[in-house]
C-alpha positions in Angstrom: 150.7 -9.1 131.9 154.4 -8.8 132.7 156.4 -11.7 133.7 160.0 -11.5 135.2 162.6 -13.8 133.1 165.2 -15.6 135.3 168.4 -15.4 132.7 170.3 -17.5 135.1 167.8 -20.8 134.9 169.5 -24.2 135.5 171.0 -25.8 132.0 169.9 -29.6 132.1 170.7 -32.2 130.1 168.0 -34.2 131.0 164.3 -33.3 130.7 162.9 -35.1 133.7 163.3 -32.9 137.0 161.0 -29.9 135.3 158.1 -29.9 133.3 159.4 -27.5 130.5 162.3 -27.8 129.0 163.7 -24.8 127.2 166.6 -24.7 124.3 166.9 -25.0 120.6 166.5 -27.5 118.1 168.6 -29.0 115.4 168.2 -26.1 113.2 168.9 -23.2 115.5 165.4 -22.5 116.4 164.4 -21.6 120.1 161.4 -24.4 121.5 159.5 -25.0 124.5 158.7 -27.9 125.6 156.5 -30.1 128.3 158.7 -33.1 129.2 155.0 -34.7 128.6 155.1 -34.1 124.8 151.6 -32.6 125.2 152.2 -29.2 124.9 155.1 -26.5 123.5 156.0 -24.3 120.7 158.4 -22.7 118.2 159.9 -19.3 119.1 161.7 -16.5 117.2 163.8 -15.7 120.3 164.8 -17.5 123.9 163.2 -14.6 125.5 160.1 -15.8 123.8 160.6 -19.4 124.6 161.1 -18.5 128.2 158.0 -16.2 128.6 156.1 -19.0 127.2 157.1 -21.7 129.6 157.2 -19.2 132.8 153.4 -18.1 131.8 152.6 -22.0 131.5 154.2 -23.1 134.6 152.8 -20.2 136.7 155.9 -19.1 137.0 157.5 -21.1 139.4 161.9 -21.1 139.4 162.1 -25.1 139.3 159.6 -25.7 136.9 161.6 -24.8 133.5 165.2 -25.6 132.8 167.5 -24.7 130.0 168.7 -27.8 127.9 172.7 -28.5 127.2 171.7 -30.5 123.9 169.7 -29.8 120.9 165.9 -30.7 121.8 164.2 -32.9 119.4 160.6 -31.6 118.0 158.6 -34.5 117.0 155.1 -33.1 115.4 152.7 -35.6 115.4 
């Protein structure tokens, strides 16, 4: 299924107005994340990171945001 990208997706530096938040990590690697810390997932590119979180979220243009900071991955 094909799914349209917005590259121009609000940059946040806090996670709690959309449930996925969308950036890298310490290390350089592109994540996705719910702001819940239930679900999300390592990604060789941001195009990748994106899809992910627009398939998750239905899609919806308020519901992912790009993050300003480094996003911390806790694996529990």
């Amino acid at each position: 299924m094909p799914v349209a990208l917005n590259a121009n997706l609000p940059a946040r530096s806090a996670p709690a107005a959309a449930p996925y938040l969308v950036g890298q990590d310490g290390e350089g690697h592109w994540v996705a994340v719910e702001t819940g810390g239930r679900a999300g997932g390592l990604f060789r590119t941001r195009q990748d990171a994106i899809r992910y979180a627009c398939v998750e979220t239905g899609c919806r243009p308020d519901e992912v945001a790009l993050a300003v900071e480094p996003i911390r991955v806790r694996l529990s």
